[in-house]
Structure formats: structure tokens, C-alpha cells
N, CA, C and O atoms as a CHARMM CRD file, in Angstrom:
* protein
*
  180
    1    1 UNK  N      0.79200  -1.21500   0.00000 PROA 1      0.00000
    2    1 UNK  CA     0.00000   0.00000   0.00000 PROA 1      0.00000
    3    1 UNK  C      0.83200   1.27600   0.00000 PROA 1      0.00000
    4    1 UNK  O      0.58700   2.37400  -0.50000 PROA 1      0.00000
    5    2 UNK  N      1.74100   0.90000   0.60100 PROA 2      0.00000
    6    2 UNK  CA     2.96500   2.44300   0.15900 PROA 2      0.00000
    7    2 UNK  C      3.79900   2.44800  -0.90100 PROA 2      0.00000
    8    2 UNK  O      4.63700   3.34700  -0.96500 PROA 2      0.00000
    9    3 UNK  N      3.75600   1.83200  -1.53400 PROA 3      0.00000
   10    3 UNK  CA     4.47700   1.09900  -2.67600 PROA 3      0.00000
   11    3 UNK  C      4.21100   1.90600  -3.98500 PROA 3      0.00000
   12    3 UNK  O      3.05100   2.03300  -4.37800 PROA 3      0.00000
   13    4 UNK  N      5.46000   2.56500  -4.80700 PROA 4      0.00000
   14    4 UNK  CA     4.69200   3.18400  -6.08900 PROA 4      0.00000
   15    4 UNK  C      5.13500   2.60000  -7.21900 PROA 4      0.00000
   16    4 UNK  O      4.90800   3.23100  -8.25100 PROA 4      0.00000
   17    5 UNK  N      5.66700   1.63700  -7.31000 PROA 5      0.00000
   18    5 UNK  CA     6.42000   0.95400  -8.53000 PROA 5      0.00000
   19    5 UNK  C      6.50500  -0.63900  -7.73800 PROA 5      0.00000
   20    5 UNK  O      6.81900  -0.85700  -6.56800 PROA 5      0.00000
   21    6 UNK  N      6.14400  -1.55500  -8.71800 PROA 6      0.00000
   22    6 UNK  CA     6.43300  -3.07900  -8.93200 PROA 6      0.00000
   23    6 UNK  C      8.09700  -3.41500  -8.57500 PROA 6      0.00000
   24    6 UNK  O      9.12500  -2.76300  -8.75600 PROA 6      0.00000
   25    7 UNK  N      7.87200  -4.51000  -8.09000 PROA 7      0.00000
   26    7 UNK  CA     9.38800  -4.93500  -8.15000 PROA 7      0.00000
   27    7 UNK  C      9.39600  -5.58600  -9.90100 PROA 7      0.00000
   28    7 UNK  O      8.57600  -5.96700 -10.73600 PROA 7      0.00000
   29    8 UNK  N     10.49300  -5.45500  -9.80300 PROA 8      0.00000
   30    8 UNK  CA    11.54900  -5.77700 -11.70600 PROA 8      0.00000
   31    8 UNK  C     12.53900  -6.10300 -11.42400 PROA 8      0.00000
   32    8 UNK  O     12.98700  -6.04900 -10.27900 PROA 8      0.00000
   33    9 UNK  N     13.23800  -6.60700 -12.60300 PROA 9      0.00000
   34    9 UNK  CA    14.60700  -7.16500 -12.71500 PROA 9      0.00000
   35    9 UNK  C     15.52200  -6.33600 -11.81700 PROA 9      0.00000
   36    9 UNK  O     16.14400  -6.91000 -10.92300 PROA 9      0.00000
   37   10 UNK  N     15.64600  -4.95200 -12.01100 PROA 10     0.00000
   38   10 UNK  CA    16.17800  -3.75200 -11.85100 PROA 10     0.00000
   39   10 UNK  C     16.62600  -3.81900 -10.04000 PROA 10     0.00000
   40   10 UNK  O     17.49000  -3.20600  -9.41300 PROA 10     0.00000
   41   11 UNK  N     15.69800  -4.75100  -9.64700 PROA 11     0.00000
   42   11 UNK  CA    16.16200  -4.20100  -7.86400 PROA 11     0.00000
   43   11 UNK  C     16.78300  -5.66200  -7.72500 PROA 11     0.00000
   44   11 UNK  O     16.61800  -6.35800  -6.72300 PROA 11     0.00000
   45   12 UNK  N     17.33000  -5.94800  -8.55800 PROA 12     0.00000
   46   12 UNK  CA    17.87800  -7.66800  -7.96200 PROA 12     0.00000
   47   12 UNK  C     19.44200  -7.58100  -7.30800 PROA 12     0.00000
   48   12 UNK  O     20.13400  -8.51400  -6.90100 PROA 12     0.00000
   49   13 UNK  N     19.83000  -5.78000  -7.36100 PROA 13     0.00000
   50   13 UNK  CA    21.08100  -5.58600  -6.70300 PROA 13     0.00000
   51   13 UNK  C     20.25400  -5.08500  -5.17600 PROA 13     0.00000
   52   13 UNK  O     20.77600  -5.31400  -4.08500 PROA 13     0.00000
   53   14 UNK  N     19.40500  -4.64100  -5.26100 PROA 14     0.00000
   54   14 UNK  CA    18.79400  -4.20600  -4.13900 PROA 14     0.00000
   55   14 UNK  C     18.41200  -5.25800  -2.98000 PROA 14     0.00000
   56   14 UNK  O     18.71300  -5.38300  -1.79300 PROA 14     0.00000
   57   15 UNK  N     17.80700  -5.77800  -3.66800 PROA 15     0.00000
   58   15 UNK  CA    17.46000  -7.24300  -2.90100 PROA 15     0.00000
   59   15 UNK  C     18.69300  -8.10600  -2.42900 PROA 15     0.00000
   60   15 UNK  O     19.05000  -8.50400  -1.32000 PROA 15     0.00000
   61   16 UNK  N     19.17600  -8.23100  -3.63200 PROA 16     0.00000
   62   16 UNK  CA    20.66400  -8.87200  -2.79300 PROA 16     0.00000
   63   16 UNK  C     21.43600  -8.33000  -1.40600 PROA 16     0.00000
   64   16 UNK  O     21.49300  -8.90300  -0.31800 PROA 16     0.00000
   65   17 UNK  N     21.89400  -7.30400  -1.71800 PROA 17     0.00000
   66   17 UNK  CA    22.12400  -6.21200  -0.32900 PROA 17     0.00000
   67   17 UNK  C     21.13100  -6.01300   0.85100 PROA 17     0.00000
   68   17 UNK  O     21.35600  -6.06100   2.06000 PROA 17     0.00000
   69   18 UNK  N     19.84900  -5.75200   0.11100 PROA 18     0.00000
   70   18 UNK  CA    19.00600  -5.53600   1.25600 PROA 18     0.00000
   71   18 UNK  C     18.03800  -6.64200   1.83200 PROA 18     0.00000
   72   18 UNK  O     17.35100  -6.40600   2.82500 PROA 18     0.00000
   73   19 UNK  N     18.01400  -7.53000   1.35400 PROA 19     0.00000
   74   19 UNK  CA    17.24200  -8.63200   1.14500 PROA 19     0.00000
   75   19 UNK  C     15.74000  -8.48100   0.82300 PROA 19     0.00000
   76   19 UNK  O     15.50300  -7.49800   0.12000 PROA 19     0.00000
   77   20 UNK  N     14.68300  -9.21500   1.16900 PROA 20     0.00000
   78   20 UNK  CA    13.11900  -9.01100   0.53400 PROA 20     0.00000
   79   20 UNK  C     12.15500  -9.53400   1.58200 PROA 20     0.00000
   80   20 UNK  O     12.22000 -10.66700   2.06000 PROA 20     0.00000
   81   21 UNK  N     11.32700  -8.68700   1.87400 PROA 21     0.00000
   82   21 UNK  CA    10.33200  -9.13200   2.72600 PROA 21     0.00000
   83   21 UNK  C      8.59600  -9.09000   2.12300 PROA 21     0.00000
   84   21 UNK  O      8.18400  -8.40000   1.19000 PROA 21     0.00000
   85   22 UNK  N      7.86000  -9.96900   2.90600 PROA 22     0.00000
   86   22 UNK  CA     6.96100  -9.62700   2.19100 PROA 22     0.00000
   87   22 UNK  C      5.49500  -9.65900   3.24900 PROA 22     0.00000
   88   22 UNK  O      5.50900 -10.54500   4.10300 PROA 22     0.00000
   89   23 UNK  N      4.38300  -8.82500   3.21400 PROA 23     0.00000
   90   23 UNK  CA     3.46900  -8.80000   4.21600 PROA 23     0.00000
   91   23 UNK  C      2.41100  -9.57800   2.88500 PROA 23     0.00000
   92   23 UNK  O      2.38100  -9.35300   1.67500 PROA 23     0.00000
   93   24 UNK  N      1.52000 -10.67300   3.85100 PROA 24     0.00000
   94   24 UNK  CA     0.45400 -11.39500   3.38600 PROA 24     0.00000
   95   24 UNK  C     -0.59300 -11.61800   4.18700 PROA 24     0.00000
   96   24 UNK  O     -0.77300 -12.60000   4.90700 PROA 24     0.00000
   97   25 UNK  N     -1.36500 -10.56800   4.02800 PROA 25     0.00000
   98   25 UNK  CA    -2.43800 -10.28500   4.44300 PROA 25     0.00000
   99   25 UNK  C     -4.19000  -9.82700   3.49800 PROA 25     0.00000
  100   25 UNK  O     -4.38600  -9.50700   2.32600 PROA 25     0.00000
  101   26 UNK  N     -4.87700  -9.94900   4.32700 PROA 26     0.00000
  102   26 UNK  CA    -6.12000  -9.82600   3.81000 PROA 26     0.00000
  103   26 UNK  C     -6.45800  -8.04700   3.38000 PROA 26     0.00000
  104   26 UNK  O     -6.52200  -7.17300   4.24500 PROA 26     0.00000
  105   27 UNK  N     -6.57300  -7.88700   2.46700 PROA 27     0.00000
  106   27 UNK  CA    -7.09800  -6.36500   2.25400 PROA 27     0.00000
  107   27 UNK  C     -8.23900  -5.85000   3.03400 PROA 27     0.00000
  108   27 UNK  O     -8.62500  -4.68800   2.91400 PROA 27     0.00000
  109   28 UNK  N     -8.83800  -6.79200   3.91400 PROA 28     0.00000
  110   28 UNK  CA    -9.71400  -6.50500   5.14100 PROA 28     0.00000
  111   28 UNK  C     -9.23400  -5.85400   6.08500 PROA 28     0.00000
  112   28 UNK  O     -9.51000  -4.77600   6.61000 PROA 28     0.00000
  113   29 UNK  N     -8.13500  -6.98800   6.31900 PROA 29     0.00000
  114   29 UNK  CA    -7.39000  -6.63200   7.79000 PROA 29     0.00000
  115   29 UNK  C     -6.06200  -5.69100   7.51300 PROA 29     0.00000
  116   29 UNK  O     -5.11500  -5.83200   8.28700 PROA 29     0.00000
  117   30 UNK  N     -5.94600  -4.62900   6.31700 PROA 30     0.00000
  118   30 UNK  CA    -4.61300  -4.02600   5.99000 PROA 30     0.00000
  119   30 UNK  C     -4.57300  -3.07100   7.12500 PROA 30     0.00000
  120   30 UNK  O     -3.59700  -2.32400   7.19300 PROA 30     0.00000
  121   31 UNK  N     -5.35000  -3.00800   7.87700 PROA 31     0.00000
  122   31 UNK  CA    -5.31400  -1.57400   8.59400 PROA 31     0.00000
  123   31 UNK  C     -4.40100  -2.41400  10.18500 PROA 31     0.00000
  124   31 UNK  O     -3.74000  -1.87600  11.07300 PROA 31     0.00000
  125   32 UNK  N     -4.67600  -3.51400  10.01700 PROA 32     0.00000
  126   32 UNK  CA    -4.11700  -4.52600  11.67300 PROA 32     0.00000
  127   32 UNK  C     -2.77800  -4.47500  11.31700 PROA 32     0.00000
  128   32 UNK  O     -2.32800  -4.95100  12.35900 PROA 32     0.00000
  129   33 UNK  N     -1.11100  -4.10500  10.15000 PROA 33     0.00000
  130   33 UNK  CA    -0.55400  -4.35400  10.23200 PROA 33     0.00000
  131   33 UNK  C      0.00900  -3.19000  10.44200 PROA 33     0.00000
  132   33 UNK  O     -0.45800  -2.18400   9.90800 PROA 33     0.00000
  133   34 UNK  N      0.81300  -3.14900  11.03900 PROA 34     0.00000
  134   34 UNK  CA     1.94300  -1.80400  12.01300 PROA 34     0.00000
  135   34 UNK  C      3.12900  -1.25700  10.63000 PROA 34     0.00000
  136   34 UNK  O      4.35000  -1.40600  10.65400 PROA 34     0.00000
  137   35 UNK  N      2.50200  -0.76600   9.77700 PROA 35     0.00000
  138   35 UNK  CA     3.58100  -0.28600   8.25700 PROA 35     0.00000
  139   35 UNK  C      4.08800   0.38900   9.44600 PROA 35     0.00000
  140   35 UNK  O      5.29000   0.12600   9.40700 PROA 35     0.00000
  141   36 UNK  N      3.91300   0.99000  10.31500 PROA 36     0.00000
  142   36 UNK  CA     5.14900   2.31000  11.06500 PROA 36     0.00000
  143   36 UNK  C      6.31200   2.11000  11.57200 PROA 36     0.00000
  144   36 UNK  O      7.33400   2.75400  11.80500 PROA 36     0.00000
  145   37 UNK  N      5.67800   0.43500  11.75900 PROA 37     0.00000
  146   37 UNK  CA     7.16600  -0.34800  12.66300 PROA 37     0.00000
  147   37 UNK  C      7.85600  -1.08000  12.00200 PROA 37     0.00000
  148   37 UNK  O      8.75200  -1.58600  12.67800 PROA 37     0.00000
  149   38 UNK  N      7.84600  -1.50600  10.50800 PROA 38     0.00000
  150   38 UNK  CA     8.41800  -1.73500   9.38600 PROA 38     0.00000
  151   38 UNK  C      9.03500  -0.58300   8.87000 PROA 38     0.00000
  152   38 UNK  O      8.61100   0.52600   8.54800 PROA 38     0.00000
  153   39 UNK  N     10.61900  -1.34800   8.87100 PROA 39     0.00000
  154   39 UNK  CA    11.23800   0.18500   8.18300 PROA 39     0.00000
  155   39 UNK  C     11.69500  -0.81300   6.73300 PROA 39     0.00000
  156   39 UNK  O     11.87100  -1.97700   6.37100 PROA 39     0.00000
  157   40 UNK  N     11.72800   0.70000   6.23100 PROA 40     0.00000
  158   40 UNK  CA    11.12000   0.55900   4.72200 PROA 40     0.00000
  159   40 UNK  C     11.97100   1.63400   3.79100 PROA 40     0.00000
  160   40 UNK  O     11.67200   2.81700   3.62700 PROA 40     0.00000
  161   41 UNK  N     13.27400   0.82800   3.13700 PROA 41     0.00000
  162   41 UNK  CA    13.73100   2.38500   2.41400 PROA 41     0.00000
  163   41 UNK  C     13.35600   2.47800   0.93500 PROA 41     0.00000
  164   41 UNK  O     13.63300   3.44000   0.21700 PROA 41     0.00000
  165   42 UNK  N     12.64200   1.28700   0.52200 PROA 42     0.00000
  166   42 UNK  CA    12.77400   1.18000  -1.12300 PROA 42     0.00000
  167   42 UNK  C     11.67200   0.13800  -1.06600 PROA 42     0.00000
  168   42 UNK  O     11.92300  -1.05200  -1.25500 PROA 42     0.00000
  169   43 UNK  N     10.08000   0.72300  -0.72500 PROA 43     0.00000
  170   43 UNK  CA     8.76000   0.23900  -0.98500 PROA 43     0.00000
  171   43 UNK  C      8.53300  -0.00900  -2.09900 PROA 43     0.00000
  172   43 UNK  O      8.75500   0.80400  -2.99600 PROA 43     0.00000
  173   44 UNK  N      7.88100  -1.56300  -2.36800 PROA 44     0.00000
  174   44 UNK  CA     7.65500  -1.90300  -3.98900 PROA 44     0.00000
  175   44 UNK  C      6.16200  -2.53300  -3.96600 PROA 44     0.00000
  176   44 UNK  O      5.80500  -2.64700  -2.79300 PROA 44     0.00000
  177   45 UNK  N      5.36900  -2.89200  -4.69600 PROA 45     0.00000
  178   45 UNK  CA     4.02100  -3.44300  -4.73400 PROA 45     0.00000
  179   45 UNK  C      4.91000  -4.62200  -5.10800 PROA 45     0.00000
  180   45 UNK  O      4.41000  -5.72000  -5.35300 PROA 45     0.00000
């Protein structure tokens, strides 16, 4: 949801360095997950 661009080929140096996480959740319950306490330098959908 904070996300303004897809991940692509393009961040596979990013990912390597930074590694990849991923939230899987219900678009019901998006509001129950704490984005504030996830730090986040390079948000992707």
C-alpha cells in the first residue's frame, strides 16, 4: 500500500544487499498491520 512501482529485474542488486520481505495479508485486515514499525527504504508493490 505504500508502494509506487512493482518490483523488476532492476532491484535484484537491491534485494541482494538488502534482502526481501513480504506482508500477506487480507485487504480486510490491511489496517491490523503496524507499516510504522516496518522500516522501509525502497517500498515496492
Amino acid at each position: 500500500p505504500v508502494g509506487k512501482q512493482c518490483v523488476s529485474k532492476e532491484d535484484s542488486i537491491l534485494i541482494k544487499s538488502k534482502g526481501l520481505a513480504v506482508v500477506d495479508c487480507s485487504w480486510a485486515r490491511l489496517d491490523d498491520v503496524p507499516f510504522v514499525k516496518i522500516r522501509c527504504t525502497a517500498p515496492r508493490l
